[in-house]
DRENVEX-676952 format. One record per residue: chain; residue number from 1; x, z, y of N, C-alpha, C in turn. Coordinates in nm, 3 decimals, decimal comma, m for minus. Layout:
REM DRENVEX-676952
<node><vogu>A</vogu><lumpa>NUM</lumpa><n_u>X</n_u><n_w>Z</n_w><n_v>Y</n_v><ca_u>X</ca_u><ca_w>Z</ca_w><ca_v>Y</ca_v><c_u>X</c_u><c_w>Z</c_w><c_v>Y</c_v></node>
...
//
This chain:
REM DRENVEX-676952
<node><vogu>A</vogu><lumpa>1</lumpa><n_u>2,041</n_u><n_w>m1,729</n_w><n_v>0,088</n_v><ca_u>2,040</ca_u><ca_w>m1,585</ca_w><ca_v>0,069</ca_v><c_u>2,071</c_u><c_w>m1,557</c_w><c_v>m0,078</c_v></node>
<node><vogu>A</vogu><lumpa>2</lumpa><n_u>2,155</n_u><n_w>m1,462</n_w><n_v>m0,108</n_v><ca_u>2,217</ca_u><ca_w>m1,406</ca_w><ca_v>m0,224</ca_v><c_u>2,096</c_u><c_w>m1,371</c_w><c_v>m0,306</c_v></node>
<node><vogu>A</vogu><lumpa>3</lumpa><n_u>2,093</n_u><n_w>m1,344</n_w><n_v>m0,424</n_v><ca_u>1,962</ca_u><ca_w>m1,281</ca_w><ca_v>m0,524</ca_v><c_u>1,978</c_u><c_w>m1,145</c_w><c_v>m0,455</c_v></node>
<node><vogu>A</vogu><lumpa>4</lumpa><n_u>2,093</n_u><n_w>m1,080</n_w><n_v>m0,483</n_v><ca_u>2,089</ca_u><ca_w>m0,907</ca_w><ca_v>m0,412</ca_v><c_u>2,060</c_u><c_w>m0,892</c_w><c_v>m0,292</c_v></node>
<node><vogu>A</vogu><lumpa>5</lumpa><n_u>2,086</n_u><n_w>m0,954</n_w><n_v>m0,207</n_v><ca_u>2,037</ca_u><ca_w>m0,943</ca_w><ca_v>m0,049</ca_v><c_u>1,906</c_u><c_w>m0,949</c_w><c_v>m0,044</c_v></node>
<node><vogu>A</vogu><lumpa>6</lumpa><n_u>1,855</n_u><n_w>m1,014</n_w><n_v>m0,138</n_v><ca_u>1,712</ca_u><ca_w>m1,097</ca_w><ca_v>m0,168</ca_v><c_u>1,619</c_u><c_w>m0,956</c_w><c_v>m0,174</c_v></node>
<node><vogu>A</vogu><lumpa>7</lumpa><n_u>1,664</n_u><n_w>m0,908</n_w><n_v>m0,311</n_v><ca_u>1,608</ca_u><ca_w>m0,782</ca_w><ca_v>m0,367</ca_v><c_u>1,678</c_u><c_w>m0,644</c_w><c_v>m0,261</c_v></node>
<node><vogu>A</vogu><lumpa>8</lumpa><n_u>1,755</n_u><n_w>m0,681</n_w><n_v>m0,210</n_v><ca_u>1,764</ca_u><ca_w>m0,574</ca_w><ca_v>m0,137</ca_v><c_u>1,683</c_u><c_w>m0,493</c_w><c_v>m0,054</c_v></node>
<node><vogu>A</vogu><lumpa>9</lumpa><n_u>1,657</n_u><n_w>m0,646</n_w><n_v>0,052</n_v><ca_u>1,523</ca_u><ca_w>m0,625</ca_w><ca_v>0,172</ca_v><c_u>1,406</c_u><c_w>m0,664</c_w><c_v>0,068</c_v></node>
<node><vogu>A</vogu><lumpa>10</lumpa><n_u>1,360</n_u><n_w>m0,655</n_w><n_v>m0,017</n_v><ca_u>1,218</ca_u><ca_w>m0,636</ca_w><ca_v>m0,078</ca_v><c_u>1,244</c_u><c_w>m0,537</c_w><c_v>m0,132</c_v></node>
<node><vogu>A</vogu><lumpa>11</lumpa><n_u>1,308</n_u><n_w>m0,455</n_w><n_v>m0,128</n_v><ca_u>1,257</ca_u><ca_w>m0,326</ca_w><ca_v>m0,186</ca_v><c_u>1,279</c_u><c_w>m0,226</c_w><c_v>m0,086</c_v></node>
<node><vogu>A</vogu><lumpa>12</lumpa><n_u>1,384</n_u><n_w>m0,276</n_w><n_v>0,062</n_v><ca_u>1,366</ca_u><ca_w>m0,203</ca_w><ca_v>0,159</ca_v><c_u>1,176</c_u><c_w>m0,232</c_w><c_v>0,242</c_v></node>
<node><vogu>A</vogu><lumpa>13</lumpa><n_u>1,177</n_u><n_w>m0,361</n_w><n_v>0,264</n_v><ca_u>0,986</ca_u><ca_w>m0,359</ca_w><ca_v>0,344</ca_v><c_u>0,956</c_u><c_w>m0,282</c_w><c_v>0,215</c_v></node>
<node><vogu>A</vogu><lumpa>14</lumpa><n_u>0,944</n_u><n_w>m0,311</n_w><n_v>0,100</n_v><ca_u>0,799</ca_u><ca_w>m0,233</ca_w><ca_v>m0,006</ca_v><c_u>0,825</c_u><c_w>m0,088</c_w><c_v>m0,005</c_v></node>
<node><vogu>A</vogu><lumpa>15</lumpa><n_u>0,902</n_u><n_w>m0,048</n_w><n_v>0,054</n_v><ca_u>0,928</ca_u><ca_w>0,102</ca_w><ca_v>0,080</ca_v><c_u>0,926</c_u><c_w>0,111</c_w><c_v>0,229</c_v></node>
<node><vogu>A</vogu><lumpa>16</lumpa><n_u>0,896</n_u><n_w>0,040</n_w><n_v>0,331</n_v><ca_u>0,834</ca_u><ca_w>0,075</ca_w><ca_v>0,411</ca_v><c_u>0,732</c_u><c_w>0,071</c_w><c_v>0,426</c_v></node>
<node><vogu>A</vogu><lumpa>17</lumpa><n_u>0,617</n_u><n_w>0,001</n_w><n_v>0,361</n_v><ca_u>0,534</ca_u><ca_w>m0,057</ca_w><ca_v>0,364</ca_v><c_u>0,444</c_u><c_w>0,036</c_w><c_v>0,252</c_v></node>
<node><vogu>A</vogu><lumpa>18</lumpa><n_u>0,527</n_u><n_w>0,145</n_w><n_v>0,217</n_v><ca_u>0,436</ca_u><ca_w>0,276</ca_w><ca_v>0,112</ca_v><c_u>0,447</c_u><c_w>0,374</c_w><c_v>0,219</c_v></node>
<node><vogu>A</vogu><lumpa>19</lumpa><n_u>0,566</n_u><n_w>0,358</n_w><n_v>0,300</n_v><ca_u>0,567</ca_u><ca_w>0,503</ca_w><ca_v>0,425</ca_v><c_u>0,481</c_u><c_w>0,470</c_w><c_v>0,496</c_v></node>
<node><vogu>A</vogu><lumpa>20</lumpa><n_u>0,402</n_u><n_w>0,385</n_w><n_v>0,565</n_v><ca_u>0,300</ca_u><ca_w>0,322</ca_w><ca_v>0,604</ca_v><c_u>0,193</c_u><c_w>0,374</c_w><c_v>0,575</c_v></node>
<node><vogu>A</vogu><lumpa>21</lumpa><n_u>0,160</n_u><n_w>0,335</n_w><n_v>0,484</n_v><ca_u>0,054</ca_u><ca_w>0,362</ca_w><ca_v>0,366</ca_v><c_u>0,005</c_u><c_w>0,537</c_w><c_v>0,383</c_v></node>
<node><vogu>A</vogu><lumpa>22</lumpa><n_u>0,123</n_u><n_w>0,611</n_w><n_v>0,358</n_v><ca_u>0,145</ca_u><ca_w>0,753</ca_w><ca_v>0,387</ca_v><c_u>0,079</c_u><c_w>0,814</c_w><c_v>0,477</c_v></node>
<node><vogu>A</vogu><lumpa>23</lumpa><n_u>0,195</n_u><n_w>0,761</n_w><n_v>0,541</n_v><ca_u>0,144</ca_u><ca_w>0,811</ca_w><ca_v>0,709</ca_v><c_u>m0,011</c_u><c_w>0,789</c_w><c_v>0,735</c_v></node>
<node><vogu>A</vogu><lumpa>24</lumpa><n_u>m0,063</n_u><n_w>0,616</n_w><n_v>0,763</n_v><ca_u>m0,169</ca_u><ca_w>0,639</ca_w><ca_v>0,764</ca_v><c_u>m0,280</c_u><c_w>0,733</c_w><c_v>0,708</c_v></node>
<node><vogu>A</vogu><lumpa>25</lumpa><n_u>m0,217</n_u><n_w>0,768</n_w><n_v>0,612</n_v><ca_u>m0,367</ca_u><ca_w>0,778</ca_w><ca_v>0,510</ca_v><c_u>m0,371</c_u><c_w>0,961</c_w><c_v>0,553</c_v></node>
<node><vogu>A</vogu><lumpa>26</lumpa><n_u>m0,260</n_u><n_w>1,041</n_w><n_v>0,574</n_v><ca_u>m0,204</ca_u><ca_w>1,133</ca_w><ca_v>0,671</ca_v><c_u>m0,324</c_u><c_w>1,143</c_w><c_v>0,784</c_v></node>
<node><vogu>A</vogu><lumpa>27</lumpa><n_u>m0,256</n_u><n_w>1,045</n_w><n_v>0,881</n_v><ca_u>m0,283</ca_u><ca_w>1,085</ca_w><ca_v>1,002</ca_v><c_u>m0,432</c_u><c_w>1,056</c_w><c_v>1,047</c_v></node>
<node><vogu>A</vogu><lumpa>28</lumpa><n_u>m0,479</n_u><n_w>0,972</n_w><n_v>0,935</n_v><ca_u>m0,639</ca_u><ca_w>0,913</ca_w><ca_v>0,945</ca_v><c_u>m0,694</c_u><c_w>1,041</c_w><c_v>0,829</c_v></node>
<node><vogu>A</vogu><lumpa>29</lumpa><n_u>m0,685</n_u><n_w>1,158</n_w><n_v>0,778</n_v><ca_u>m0,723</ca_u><ca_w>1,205</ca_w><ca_v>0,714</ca_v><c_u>m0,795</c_u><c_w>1,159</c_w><c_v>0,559</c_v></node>
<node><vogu>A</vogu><lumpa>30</lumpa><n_u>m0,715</n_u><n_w>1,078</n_w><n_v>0,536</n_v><ca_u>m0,793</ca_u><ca_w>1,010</ca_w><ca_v>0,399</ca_v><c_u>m0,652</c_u><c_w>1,016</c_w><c_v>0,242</c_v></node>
<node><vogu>A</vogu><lumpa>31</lumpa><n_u>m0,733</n_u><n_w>1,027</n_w><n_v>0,162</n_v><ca_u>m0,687</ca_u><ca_w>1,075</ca_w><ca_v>0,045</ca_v><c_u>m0,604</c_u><c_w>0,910</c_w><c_v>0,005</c_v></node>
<node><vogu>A</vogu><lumpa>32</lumpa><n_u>m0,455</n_u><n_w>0,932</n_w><n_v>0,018</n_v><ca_u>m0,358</ca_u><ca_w>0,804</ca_w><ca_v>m0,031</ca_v><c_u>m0,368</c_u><c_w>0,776</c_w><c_v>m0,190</c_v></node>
<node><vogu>A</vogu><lumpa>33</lumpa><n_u>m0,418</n_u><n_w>0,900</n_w><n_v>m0,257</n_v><ca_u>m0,407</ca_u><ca_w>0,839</ca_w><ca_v>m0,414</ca_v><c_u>m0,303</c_u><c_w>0,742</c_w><c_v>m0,460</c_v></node>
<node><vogu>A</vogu><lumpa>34</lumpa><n_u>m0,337</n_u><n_w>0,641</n_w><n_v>m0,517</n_v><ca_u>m0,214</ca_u><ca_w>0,600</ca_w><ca_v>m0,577</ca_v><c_u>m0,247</c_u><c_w>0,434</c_w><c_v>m0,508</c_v></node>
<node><vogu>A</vogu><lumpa>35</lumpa><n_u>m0,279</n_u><n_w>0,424</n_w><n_v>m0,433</n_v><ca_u>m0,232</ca_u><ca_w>0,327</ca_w><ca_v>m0,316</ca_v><c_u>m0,051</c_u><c_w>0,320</c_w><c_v>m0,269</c_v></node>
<node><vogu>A</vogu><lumpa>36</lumpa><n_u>0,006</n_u><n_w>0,462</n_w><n_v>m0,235</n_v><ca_u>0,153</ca_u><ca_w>0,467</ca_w><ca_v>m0,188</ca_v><c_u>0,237</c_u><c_w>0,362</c_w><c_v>m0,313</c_v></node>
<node><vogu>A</vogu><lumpa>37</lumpa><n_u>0,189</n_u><n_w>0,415</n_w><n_v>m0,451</n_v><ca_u>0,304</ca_u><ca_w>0,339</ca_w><ca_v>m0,513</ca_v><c_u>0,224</c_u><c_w>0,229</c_w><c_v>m0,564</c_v></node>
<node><vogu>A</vogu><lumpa>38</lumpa><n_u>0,112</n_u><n_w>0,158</n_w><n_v>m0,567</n_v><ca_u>0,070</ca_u><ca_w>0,054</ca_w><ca_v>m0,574</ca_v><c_u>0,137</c_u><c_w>m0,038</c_w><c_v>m0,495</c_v></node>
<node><vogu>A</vogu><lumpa>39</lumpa><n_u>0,142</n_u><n_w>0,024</n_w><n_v>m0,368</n_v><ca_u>0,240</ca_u><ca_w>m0,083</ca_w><ca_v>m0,224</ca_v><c_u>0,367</c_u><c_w>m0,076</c_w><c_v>m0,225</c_v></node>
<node><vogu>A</vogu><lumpa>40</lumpa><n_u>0,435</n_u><n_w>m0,014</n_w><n_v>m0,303</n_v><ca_u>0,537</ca_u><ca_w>m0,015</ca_w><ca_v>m0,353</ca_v><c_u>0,601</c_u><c_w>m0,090</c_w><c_v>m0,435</c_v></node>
<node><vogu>A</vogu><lumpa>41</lumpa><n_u>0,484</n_u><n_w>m0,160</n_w><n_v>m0,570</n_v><ca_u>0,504</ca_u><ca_w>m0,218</ca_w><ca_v>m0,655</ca_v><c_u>0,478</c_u><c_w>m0,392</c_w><c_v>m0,580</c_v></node>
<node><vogu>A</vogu><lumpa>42</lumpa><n_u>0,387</n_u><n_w>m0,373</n_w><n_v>m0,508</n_v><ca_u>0,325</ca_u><ca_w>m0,472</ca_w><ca_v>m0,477</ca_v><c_u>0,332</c_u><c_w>m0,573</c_w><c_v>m0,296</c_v></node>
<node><vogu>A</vogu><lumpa>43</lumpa><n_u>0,353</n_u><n_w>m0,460</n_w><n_v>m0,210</n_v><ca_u>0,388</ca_u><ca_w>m0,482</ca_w><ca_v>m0,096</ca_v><c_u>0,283</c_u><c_w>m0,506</c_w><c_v>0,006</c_v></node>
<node><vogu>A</vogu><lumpa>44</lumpa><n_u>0,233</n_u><n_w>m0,607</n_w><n_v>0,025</n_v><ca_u>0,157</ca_u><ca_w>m0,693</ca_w><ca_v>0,148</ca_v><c_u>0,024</c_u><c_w>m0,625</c_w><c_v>0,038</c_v></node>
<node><vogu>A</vogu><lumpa>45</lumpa><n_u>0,024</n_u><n_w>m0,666</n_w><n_v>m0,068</n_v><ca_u>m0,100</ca_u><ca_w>m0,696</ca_w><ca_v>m0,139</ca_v><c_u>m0,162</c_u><c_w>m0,505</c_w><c_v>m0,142</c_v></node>
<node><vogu>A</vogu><lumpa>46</lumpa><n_u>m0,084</n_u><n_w>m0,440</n_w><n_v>m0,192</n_v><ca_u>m0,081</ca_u><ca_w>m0,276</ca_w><ca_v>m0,164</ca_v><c_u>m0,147</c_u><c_w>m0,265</c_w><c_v>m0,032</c_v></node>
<node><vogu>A</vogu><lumpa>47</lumpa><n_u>m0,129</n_u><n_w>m0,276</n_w><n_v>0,096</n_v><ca_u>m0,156</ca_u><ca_w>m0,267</ca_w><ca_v>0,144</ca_v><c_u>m0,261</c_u><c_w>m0,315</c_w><c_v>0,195</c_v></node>
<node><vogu>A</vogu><lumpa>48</lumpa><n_u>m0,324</n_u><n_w>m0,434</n_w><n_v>0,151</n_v><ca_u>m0,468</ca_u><ca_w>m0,473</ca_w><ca_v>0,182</ca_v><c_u>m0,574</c_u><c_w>m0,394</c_w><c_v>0,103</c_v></node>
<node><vogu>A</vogu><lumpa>49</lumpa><n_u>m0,496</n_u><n_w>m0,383</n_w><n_v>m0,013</n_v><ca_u>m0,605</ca_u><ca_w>m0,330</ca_w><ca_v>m0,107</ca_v><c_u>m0,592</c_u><c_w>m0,161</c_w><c_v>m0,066</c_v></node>
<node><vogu>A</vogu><lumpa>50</lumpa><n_u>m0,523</n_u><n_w>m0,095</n_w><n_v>m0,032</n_v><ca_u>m0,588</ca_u><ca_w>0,021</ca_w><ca_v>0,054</ca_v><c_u>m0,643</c_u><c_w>0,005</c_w><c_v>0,151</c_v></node>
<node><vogu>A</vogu><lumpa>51</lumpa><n_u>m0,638</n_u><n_w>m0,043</n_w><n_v>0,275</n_v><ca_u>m0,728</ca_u><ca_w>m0,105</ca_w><ca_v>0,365</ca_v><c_u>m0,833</c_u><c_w>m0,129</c_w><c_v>0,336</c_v></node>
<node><vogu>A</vogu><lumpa>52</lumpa><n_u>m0,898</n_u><n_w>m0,196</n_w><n_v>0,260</n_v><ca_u>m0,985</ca_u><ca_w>m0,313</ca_w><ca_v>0,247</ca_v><c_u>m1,072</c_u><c_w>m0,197</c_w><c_v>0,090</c_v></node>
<node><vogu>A</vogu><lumpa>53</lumpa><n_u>m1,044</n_u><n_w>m0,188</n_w><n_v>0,002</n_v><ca_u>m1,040</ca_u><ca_w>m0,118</ca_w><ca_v>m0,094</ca_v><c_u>m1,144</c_u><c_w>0,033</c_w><c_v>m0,042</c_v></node>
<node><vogu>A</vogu><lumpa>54</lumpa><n_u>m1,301</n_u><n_w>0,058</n_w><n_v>m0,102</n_v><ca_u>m1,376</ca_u><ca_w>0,136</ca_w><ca_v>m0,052</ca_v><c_u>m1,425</c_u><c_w>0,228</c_w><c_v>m0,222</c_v></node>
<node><vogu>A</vogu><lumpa>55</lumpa><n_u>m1,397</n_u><n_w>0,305</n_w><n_v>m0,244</n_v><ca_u>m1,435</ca_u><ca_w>0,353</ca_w><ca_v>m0,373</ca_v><c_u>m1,556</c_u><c_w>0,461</c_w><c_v>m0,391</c_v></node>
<node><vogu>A</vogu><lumpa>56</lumpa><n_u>m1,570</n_u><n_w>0,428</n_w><n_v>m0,201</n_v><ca_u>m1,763</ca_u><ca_w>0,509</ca_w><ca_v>m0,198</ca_v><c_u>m1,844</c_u><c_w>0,410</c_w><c_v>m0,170</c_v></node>
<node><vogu>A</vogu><lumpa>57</lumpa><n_u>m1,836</n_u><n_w>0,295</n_w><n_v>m0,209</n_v><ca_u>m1,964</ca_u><ca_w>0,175</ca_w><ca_v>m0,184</ca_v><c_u>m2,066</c_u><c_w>0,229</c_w><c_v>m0,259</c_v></node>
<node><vogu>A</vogu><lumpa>58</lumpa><n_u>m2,151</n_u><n_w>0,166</n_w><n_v>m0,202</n_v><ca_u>m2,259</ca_u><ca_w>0,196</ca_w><ca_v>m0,285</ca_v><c_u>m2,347</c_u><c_w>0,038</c_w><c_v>m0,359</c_v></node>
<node><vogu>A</vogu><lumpa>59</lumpa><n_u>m2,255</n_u><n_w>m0,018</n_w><n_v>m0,412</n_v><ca_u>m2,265</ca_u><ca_w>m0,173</ca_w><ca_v>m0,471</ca_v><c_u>m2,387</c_u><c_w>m0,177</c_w><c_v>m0,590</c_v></node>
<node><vogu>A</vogu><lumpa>60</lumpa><n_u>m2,360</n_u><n_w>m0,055</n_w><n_v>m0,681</n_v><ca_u>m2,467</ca_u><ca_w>0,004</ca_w><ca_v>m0,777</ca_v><c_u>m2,632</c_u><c_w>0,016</c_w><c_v>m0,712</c_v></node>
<node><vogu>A</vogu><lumpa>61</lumpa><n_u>m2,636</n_u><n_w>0,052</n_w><n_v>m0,602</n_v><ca_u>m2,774</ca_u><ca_w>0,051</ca_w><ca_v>m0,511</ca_v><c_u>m2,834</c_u><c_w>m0,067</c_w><c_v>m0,478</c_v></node>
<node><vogu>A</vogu><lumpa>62</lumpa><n_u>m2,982</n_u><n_w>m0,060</n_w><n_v>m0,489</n_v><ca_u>m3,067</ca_u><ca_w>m0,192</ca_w><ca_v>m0,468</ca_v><c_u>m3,138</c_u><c_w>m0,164</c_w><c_v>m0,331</c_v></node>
//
């Protein structure tokens, strides 16, 4: 595979993979913040870390 073909389809999935992101965060009523272009920059990993990623824990509590 060519370097440009290479970078081509990685920047076509990491831009699907922020419309994703979107949508979900859309259609599940939850605030996308800057998750969309985190998964953008990042891809697979963007997307776990919105998933997975909770910024109302309560970790501070004993």
């Amino acid at each position: 595979m060519e370097v440009q073909s290479f970078l081509v389809a990685t920047f076509v999935a990491h831009l699907g993979f922020a419309s994703f992101v979107t949508v979900h965060a859309v259609a599940t009523d939850r605030d996308a913040g800057k998750w969309p272009l985190v998964t953008l920059a990042f891809g697979l990993a963007g997307i776990a870390a919105y998933l997975f990623y909770d910024e109302t824990s309560d970790s501070g509590r004993r």
